[in-house]
C-alpha positions, 0 to 999 in steps of 0.5 A: 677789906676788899682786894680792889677797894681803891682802885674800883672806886677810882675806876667808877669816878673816873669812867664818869660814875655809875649814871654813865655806866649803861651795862658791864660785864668782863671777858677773861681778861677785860671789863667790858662797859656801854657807857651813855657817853663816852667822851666822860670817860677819863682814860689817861686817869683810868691807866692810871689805876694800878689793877688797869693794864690799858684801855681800848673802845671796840664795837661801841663797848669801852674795854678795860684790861685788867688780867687775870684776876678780872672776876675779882675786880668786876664783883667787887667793881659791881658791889661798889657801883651798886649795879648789876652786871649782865651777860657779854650777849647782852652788852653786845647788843646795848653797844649797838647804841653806841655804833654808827651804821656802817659799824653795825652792819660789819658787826653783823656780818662778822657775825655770819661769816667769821665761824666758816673762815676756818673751813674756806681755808682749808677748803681752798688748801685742799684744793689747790694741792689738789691741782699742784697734782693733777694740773701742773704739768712738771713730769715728762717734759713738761707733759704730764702730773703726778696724777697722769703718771702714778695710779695712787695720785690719780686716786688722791686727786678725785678723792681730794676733789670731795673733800674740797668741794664739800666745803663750798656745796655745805656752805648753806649750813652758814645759814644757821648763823644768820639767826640773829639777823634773819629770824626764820626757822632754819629749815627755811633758810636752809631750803631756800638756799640749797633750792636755789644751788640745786637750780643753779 
């Protein structure tokens, strides 16, 4: 006997029945399903269900948590409904259906610029360490910086000026995100963005 049997059956009827399950696939911790309408879905009776941990809509994707034991529960989920399930990518994109405009165009640019949010960080750090020793005046009443006063500070203060920079001049590799919503070879895109930074 399945490890899920009832509760898999309970989550199928309540989440509207396998013709209102467009796609599905799991996370490491949730089910994630495009659901044709989303108003059949019956939360307070899916919370109910023992395996389930909670329910939550994002992106046009309906999310069931379940834990860790999720790849157990979605086999044995999918074998009951009689359907197959897909990739994450290709939820993603059946979600869209369920996504007003303003939503999908967010989406997308999450899309972009999410993966170079890390290096703006750093980048902006570095930099502004950078002018706390080179540009604030707190030696010699007022007058000078660490930079002015100590030849090795002088040296990390032009040293800092690369690394910190080199975040914002690269920053037309995040180009090569832009794949899914402007289709061109990357060279391309990558020319045309460093032509027009050269010009500038």
């Amino acid at each position: 006997m399945a490890k899920y049997q009832a509760d898999v059956q309970t989550l199928l009827r309540a989440i509207g029945g396998r013709e209102n399950i467009q796609a599905v696939s799991h996370c490491m911790t949730r089910m994630r399903f495009v659901l044709a309408d989303p108003a059949k879905a019956d939360t307070a009776a899916i919370e109910a269900i023992p395996a389930v941990k909670g329910t939550f809509t994002q992106a046009g994707q309906f999310q069931v948590i379940i834990g860790n034991d999720v790849a157990i529960f979605y086999n044995e989920f999918t074998a009951c409904a009689g359907i197959e399930g897909v990739s994450k990518d290709a939820v993603k994109a059946a979600a869209q259906t369920n996504q007003s405009l303003l939503q999908r165009i967010m989406g997308t640019l999450g899309e972009i610029f999410a993966p170079i949010i890390p290096a703006l960080i750093c980048g902006g750090l570095i930099l502004g360490f950078r002018n706390i020793i080179g540009e604030i005046n707190f030696l010699g009443g007022g007058t000078q910086s660490l930079a002015d006063v100590s030849q090795f500070w002088a040296g990390m203060y032009s040293f800092l000026w690369l690394i910190g920079e080199a975040v914002f001049w690269l920053l037309p590799v995040q180009s090569l995100n832009m794949q899914p919503v402007l289709p061109m070879p990357a060279w391309q895109r990558l020319s045309v963005i460093f032509n027009q930074r050269l010009a500038a």
